[in-house]
C-alpha positions in Angstrom: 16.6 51.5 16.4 19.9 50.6 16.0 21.2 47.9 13.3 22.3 44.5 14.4 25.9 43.3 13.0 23.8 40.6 10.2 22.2 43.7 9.0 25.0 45.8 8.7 27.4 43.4 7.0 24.4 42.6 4.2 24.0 46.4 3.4 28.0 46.3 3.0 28.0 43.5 1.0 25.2 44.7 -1.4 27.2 48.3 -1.6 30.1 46.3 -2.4 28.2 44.2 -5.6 26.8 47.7 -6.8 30.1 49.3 -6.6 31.9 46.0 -8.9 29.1 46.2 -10.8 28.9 50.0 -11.8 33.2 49.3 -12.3 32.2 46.5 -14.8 29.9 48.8 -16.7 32.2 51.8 -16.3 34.9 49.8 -18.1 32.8 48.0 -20.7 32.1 51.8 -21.9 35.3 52.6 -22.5 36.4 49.0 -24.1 39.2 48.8 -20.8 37.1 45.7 -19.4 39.4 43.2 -20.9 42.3 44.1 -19.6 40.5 43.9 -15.7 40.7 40.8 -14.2 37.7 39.7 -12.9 39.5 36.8 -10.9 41.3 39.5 -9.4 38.1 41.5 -8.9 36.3 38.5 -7.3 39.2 37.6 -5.1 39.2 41.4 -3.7 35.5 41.1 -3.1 35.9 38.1 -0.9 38.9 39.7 0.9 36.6 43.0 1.9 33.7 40.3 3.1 35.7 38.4 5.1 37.5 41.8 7.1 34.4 43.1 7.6 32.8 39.8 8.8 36.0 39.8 11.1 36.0 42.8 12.8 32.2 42.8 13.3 32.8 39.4 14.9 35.9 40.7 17.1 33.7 43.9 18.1 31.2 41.1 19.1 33.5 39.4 21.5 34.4 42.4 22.9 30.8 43.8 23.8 29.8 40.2 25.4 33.5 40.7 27.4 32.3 44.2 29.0 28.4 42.9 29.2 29.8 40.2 31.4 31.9 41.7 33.9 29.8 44.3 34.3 27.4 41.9 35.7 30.2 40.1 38.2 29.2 42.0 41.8 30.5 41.8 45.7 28.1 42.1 48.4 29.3 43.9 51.4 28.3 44.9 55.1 28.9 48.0 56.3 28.8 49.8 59.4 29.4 52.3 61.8 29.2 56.3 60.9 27.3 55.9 57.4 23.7 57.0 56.6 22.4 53.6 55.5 23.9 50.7 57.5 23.8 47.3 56.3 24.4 44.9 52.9 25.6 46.9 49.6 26.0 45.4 46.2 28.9 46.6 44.3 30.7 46.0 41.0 33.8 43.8 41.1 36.6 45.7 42.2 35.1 48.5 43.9 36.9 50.6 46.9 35.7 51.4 50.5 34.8 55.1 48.9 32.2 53.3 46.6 30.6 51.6 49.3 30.0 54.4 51.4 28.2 56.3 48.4 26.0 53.1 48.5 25.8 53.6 51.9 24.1 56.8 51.5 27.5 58.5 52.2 29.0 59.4 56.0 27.7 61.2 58.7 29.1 64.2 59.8 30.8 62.4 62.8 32.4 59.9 60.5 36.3 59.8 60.8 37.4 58.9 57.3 41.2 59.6 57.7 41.4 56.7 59.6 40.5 54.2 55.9 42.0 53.3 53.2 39.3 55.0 50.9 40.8 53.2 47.8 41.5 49.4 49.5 39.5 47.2 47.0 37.0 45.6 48.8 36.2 41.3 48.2 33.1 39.6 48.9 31.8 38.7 52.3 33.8 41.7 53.5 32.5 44.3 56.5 33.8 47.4 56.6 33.6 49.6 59.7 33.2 53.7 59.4 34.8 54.5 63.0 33.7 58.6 64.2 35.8 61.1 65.4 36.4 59.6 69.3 37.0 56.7 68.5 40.3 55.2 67.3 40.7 51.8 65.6 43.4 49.3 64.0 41.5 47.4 61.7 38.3 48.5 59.3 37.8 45.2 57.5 36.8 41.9 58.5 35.1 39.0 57.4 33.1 37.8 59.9 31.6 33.5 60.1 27.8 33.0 59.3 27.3 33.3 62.9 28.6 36.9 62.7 31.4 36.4 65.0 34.7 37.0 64.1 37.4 33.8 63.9 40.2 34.9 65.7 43.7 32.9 64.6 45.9 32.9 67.3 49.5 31.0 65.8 51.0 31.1 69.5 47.8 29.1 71.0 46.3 25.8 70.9 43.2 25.4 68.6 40.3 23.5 70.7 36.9 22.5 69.2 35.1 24.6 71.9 36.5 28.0 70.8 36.6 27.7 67.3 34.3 30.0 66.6 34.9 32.8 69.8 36.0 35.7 69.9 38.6 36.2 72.5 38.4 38.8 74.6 42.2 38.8 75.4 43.2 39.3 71.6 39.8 40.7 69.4 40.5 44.0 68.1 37.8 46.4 68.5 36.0 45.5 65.0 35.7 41.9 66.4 34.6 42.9 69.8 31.5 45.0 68.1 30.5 41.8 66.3 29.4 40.5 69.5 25.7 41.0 70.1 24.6 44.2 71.6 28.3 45.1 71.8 28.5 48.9 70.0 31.9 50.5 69.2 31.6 52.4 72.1 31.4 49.6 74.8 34.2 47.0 72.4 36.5 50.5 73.2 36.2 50.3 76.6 36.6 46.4 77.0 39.9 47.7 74.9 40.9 50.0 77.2 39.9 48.2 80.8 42.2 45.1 78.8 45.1 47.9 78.6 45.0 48.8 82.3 44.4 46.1 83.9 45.6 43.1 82.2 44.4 40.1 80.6 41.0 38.6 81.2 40.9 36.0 83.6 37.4 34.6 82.9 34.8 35.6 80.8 33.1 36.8 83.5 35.5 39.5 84.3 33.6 41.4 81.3 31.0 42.9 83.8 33.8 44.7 85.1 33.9 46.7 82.0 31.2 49.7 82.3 28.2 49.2 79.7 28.2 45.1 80.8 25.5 44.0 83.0 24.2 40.8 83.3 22.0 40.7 81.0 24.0 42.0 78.2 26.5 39.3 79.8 24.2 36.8 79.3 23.8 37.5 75.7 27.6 37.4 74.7 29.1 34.6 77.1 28.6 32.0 74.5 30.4 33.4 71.9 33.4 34.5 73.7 36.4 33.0 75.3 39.6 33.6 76.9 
């Protein structure tokens, strides 16, 4: 068992009495006592206590430092090409790499020269693993508690209706796979049929896009916008 800082500091203090006291006898022996001071002898005492006291206290402060941020942790989605999708909790100041060891590490597919594996990742963050066909812009996001992605747009108006949409005209492909039932795969091709053909007109012009039927449709209309 190891010896609290009280404990420690007594035993020193006792060592430090027997040590003025065998100096005491030593000189009484060989008639040099009065010529020591014991003022001086005293004062010295009190100066070694009070060091010792400080630098026990110091290495005190320093322990309950570390103990406490080592306690301070992030919590972070991630998805896409790791082994363990889903929420990992992670000291403060960890990087993408650290999550993806949480993760369970990537798959064999995964595309990791497309991240930052040192970004330092913040709470509430998702990151996104893309694979090898796929290409993407943007790996983080932070996403609303309805788990789709606020989209600021500087150059349009802000109406209470689309606060919380993703539009389909501007939603990188990150954003687009927040959408329910909407993979990687299928927010690449809305990506792509956007690139071709133009801006969305409607909403509904998303069932053009291959991999959106009506049902699937049905469950993203209300959380997108033009």
């Amino acid at each position: 068992m190891q010896i609290d800082n009280k404990k420690k500091l007594i035993i020193l203090i006792i060592l430090i009495i027997g040590i003025i006291i065998a100096f005491i006898i030593y000189t009484i022996s060989t008639n040099t006592y009065n010529e020591i001071s014991l003022d001086s002898l005293v004062s010295d005492n009190e100066n070694i206590a009070e060091n010792i006291n400080n630098e026990i206290n110091k290495q005190s402060e320093n322990q309950l430092v570390n103990e406490i941020d080592e306690t301070e942790e992030i919590i972070v989605h991630i998805a896409g090409e790791v082994k363990k999708e889903g929420i990992v909790y992670l000291k403060q100041g960890s990087r993408i790499i650290d999550a993806i060891k949480e993760a369970g590490g990537e798959t064999k597919e995964a595309d990791l020269s497309q991240i930052n594996l040192a970004y330092e990742l913040q709470d509430g963050q998702k990151v996104y693993i893309p694979n090898k066909n796929e290409k993407i812009t943007e790996y983080i996001t932070v996403s609303s508690g309805n788990n789709v992605i606020v989209e600021e747009n500087k150059n349009s108006e802000s109406t209470e209706g689309k606060e919380n949409k993703v539009n389909i005209n501007t939603a990188n492909q990150s954003e687009l796979d927040s959408l329910p039932g909407i993979g990687p795969s299928i927010a690449q091709r809305i990506i792509e049929y956007r690139e071709e053909n133009g801006n969305f007109q409607k909403i509904e012009d998303l069932q053009n896009v291959k991999g959106i039927g009506d049902a699937k449709f049905s469950d993203i209309k209300d959380n997108v916008t033009v």
